[in-house]
N, CA and C atoms as an extended XYZ file, in Angstrom:
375
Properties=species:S:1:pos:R:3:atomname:S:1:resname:S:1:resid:I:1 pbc="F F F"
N       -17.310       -2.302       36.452 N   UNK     1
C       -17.456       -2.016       37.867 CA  UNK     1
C       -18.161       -0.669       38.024 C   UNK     1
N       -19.039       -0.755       39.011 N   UNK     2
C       -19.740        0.573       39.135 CA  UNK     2
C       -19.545        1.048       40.734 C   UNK     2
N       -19.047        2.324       40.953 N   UNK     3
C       -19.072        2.341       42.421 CA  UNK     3
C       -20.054        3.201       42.622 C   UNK     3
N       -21.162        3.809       43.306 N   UNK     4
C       -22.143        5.204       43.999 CA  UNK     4
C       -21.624        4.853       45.497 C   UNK     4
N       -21.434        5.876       45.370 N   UNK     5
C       -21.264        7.227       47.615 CA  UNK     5
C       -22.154        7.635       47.343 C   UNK     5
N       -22.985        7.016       48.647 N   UNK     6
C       -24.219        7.767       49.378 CA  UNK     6
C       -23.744        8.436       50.582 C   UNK     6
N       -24.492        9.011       50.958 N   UNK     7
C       -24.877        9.497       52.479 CA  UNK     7
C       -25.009        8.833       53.418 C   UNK     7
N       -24.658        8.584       55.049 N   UNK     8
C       -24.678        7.995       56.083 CA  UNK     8
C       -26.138        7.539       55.883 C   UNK     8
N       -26.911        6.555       55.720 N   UNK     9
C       -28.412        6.099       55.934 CA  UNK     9
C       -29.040        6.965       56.934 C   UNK     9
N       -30.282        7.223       56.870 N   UNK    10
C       -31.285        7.698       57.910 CA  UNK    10
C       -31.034        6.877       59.265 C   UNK    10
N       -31.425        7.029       60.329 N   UNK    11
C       -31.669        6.606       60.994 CA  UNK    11
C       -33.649        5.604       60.788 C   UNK    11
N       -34.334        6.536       60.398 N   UNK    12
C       -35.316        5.805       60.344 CA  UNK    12
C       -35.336        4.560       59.238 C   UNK    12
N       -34.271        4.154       58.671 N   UNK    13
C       -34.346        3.404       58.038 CA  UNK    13
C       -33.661        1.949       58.742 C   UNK    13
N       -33.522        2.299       59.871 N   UNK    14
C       -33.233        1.227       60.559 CA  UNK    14
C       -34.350       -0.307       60.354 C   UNK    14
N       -34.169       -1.301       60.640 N   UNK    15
C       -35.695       -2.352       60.735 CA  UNK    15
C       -35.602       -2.746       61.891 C   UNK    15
N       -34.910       -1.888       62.901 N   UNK    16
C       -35.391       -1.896       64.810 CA  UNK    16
C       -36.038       -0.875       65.024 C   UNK    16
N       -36.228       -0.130       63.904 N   UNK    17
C       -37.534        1.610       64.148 CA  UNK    17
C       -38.778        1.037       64.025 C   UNK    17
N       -39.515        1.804       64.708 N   UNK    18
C       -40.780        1.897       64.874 CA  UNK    18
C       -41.547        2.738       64.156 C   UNK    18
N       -41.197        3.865       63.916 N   UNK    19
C       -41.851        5.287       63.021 CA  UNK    19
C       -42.070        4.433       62.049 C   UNK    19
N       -43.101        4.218       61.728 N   UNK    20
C       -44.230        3.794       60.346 CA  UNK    20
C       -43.840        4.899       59.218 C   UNK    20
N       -44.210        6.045       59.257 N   UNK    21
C       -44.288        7.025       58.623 CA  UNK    21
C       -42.775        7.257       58.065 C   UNK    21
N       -42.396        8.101       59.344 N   UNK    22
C       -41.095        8.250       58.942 CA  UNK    22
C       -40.307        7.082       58.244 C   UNK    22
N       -40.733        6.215       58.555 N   UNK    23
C       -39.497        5.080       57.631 CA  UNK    23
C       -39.806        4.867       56.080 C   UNK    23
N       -41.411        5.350       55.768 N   UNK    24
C       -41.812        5.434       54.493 CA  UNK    24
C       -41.260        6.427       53.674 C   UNK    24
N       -41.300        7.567       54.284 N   UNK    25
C       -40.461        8.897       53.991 CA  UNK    25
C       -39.398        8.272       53.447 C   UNK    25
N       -38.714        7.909       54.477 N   UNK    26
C       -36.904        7.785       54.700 CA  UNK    26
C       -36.595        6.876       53.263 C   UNK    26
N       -37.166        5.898       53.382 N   UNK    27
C       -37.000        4.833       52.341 CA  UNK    27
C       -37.608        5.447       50.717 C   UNK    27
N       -38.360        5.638       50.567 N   UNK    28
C       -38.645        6.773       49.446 CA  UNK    28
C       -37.347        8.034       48.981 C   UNK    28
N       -37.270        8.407       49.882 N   UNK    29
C       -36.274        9.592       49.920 CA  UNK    29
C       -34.959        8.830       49.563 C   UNK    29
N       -34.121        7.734       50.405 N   UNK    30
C       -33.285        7.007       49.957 CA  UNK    30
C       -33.125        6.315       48.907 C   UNK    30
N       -34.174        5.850       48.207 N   UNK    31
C       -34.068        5.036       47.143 CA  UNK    31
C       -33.790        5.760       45.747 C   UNK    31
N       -34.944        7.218       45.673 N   UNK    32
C       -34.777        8.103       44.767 CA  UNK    32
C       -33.450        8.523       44.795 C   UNK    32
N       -32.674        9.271       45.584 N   UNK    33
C       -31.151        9.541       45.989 CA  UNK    33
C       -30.284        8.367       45.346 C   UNK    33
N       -30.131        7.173       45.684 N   UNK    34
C       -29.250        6.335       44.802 CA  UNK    34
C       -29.595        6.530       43.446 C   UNK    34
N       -30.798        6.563       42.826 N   UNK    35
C       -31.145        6.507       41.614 CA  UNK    35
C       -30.269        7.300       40.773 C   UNK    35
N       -30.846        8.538       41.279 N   UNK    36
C       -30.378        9.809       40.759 CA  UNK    36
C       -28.729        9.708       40.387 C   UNK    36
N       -28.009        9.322       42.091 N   UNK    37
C       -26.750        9.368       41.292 CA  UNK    37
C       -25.866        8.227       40.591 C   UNK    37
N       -26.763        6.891       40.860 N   UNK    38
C       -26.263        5.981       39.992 CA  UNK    38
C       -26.260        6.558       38.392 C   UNK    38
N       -27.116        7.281       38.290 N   UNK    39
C       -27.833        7.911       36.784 CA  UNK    39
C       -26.700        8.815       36.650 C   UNK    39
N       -26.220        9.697       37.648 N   UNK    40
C       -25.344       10.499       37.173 CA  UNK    40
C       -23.987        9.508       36.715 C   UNK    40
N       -23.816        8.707       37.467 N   UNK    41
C       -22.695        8.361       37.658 CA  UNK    41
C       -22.528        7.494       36.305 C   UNK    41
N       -23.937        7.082       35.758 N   UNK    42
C       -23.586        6.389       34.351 CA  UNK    42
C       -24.277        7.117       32.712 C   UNK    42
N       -23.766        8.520       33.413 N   UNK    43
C       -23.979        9.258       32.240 CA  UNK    43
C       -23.569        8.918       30.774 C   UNK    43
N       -22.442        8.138       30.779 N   UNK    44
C       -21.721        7.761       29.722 CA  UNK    44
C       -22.051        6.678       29.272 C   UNK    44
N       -22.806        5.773       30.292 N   UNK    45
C       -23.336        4.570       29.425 CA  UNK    45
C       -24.415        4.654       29.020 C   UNK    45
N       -24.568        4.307       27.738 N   UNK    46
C       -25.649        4.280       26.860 CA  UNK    46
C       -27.228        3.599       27.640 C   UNK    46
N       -26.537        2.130       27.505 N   UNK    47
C       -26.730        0.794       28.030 CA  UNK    47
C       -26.158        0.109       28.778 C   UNK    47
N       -26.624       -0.473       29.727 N   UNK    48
C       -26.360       -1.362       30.977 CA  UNK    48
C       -26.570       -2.850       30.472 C   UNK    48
N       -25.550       -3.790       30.080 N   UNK    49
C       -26.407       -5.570       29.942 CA  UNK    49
C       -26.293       -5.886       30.955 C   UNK    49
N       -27.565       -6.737       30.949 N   UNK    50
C       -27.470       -7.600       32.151 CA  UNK    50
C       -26.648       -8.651       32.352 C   UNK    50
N       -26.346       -8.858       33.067 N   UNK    51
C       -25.247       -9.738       33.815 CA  UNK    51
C       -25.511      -10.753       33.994 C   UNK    51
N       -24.819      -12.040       34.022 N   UNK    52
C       -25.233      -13.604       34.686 CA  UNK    52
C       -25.435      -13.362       35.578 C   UNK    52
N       -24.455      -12.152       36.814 N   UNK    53
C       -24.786      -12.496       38.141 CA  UNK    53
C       -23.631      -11.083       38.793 C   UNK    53
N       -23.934      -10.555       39.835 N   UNK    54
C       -23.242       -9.816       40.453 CA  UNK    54
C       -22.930       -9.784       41.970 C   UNK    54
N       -21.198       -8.936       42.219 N   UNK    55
C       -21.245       -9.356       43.221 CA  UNK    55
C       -20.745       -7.726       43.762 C   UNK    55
N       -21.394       -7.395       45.273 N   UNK    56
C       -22.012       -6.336       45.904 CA  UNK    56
C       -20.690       -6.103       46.775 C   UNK    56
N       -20.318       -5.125       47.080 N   UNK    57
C       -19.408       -4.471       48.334 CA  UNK    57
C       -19.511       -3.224       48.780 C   UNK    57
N       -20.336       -3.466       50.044 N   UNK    58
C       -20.632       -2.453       50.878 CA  UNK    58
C       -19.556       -1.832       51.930 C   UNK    58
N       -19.121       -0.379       51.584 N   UNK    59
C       -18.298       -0.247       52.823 CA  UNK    59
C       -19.189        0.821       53.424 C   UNK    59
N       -19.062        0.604       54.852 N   UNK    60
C       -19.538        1.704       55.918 CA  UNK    60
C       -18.946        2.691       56.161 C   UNK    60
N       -18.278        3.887       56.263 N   UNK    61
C       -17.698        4.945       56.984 CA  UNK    61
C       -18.671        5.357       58.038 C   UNK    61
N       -18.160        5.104       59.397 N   UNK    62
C       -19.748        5.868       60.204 CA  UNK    62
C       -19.153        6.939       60.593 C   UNK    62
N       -20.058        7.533       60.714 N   UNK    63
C       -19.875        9.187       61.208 CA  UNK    63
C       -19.141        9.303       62.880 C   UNK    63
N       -19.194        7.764       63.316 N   UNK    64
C       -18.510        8.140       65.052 CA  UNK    64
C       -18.196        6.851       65.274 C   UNK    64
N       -18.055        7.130       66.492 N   UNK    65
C       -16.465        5.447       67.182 CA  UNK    65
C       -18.225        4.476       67.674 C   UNK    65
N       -19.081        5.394       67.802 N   UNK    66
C       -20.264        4.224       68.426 CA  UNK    66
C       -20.248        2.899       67.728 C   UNK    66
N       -20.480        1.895       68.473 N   UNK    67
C       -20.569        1.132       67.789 CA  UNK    67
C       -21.882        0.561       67.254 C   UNK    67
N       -22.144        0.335       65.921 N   UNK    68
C       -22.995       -0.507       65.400 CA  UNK    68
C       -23.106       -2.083       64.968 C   UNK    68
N       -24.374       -2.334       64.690 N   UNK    69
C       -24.597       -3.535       64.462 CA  UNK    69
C       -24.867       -3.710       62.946 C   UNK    69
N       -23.879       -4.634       61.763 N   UNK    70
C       -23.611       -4.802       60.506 CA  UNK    70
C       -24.557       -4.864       59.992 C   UNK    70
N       -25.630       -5.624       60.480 N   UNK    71
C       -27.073       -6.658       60.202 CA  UNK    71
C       -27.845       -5.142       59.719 C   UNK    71
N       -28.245       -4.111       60.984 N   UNK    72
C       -28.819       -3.400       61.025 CA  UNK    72
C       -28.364       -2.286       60.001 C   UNK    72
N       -27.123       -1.992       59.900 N   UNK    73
C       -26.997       -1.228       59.064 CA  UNK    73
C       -26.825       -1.540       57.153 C   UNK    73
N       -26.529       -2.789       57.159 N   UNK    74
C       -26.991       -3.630       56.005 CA  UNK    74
C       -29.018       -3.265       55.541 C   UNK    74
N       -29.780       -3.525       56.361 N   UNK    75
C       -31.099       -3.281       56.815 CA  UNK    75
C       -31.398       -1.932       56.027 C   UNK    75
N       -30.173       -0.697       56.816 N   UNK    76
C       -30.762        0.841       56.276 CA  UNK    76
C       -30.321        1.026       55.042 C   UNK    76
N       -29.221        0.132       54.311 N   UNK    77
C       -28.941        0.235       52.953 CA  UNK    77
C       -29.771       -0.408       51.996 C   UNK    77
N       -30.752       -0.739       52.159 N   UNK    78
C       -31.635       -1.726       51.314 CA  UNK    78
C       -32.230       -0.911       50.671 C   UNK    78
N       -33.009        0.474       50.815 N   UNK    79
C       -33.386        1.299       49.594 CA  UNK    79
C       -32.635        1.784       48.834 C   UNK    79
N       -30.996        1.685       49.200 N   UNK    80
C       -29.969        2.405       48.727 CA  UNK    80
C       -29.910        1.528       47.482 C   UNK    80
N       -29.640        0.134       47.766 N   UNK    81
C       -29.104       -0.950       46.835 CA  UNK    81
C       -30.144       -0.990       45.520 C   UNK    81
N       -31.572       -0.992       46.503 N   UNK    82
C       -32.719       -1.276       45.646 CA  UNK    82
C       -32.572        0.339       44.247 C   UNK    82
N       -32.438        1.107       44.753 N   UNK    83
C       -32.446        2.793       44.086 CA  UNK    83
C       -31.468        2.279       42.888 C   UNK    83
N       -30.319        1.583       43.593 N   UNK    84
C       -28.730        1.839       42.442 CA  UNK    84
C       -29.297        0.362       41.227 C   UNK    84
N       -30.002       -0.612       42.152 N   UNK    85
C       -30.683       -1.280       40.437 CA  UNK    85
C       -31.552       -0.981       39.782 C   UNK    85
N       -32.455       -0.135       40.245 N   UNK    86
C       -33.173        0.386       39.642 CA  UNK    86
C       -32.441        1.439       38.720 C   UNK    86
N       -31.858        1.657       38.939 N   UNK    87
C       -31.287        3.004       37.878 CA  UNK    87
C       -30.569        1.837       37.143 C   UNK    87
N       -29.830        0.633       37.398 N   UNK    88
C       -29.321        0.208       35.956 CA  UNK    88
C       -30.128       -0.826       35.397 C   UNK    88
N       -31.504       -0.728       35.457 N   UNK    89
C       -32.276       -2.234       34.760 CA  UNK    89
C       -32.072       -3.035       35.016 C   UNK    89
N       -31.509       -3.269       36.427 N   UNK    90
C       -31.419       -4.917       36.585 CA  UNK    90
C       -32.411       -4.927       37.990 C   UNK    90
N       -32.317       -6.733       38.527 N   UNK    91
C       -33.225       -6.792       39.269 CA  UNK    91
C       -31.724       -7.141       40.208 C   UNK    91
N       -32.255       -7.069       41.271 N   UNK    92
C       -31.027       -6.953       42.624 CA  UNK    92
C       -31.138       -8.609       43.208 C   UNK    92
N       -32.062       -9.541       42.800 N   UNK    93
C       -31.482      -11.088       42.807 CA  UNK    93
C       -30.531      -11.279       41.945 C   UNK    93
N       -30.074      -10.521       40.991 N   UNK    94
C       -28.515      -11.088       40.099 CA  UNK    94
C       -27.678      -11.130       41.402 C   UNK    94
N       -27.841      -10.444       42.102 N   UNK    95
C       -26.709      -10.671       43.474 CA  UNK    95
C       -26.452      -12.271       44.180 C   UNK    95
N       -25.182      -12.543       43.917 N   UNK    96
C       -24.698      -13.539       44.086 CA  UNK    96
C       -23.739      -13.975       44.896 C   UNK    96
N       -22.980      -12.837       45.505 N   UNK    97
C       -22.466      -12.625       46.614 CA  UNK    97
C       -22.318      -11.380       47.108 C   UNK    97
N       -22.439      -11.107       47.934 N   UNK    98
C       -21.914       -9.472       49.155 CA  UNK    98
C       -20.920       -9.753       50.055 C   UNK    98
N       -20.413       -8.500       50.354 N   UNK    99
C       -19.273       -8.372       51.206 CA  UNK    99
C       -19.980       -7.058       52.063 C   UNK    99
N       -19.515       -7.267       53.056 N   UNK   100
C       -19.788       -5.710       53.883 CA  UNK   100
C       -18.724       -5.540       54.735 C   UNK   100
N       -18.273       -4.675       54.553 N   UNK   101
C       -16.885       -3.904       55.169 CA  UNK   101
C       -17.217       -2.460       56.193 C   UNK   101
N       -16.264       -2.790       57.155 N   UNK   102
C       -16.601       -1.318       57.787 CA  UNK   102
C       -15.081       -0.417       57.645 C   UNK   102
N       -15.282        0.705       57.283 N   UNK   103
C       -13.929        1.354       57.006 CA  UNK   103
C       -13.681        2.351       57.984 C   UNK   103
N       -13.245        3.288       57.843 N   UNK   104
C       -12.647        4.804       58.487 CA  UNK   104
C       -14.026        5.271       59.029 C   UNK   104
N       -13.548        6.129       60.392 N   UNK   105
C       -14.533        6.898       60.433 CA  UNK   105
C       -14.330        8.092       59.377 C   UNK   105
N       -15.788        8.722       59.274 N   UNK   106
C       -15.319        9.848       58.585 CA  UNK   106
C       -16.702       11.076       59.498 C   UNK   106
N       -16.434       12.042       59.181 N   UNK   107
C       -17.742       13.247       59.928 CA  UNK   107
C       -18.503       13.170       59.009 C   UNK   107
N       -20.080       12.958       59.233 N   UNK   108
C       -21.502       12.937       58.964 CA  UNK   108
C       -21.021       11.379       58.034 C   UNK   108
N       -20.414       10.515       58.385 N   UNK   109
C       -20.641        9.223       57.587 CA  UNK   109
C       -20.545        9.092       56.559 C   UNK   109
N       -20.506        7.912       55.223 N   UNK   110
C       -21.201        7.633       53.956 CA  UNK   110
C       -20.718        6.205       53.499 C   UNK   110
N       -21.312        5.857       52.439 N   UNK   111
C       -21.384        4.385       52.463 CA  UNK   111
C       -21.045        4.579       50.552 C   UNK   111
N       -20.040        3.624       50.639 N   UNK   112
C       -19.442        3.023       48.966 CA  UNK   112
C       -20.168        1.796       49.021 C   UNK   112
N       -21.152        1.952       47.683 N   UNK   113
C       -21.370        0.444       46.883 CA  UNK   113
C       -21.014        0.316       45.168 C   UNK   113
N       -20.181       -0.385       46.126 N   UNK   114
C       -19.213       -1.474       44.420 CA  UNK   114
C       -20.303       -2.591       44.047 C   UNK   114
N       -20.126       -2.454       43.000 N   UNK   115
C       -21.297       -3.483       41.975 CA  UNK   115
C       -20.015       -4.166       40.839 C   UNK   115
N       -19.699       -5.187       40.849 N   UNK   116
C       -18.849       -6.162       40.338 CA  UNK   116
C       -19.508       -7.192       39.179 C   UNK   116
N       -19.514       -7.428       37.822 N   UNK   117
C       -20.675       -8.221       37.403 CA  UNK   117
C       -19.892       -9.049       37.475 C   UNK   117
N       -20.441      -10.476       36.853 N   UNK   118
C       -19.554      -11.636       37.477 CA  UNK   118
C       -18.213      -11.720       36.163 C   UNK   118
N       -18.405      -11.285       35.116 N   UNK   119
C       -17.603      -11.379       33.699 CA  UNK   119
C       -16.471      -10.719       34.264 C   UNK   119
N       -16.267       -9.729       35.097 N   UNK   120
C       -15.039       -8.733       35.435 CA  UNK   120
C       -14.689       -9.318       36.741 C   UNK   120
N       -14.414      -10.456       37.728 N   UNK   121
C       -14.307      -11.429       38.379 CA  UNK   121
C       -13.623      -12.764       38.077 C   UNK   121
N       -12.960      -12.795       38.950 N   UNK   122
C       -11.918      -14.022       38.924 CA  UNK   122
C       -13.223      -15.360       38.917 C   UNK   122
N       -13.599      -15.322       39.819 N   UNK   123
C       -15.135      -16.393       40.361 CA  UNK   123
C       -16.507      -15.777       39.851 C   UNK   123
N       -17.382      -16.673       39.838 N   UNK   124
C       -18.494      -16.447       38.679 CA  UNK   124
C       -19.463      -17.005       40.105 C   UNK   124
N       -21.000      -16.902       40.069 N   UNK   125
C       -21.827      -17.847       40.575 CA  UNK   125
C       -22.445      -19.370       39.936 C   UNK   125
């Protein structure tokens, strides 16, 4: 099991934004950021195998009581997800099921992704 805490997503990483630019930024900037600390976070592993298949759990903490839309904020985690396989050699179609959860608020937000391979799982794909 692998968990990375990110940071509340950009706003420009929304896919109801318009900023061209800024969302290139944003998404660049986000993707490198998971990398990095998936990398930290698997300092100890040598090697990563690939998996038959994995399964994803996203929790939200938002930074306030506003309410959001799951879809959309699923949307601003996509460089996040893309960053955390890239740092372990895999390709992010091993994903075989997701969950997305919304949890606690917390101040300035952040988002837990659990990465489950299917071998450490009751159910397989």
């Amino acid at each position: 099991m692998i968990t990375v805490t990110l940071p509340w997503p950009d706003p420009d990483l929304s896919p109801n934004g318009r900023k061209r630019w800024a969302k290139i930024k944003a998404v660049t900037h986000a993707n490198k950021l998971a990398y990095v600390l998936t990398m930290d976070s698997l300092h100890w592993i040598s090697q990563t195998p690939i998996p038959a298949g994995v399964i994803v759990e996203v929790t939200f903490h938002k930074p306030t009581r506003r309410r959001m839309d799951i879809d959309n904020l699923v949307g601003r985690c996509k460089p996040y997800q893309d960053g955390i396989f890239q740092a372990l050699g895999w390709d992010d179609a091993l994903i075989c099921e997701a969950r997305y959860v919304m949890g606690q608020i917390i101040p300035d937000g952040l988002v837990i992704i659990t990465i489950k391979t299917t071998n450490e799982t009751v159910t397989s794909c």
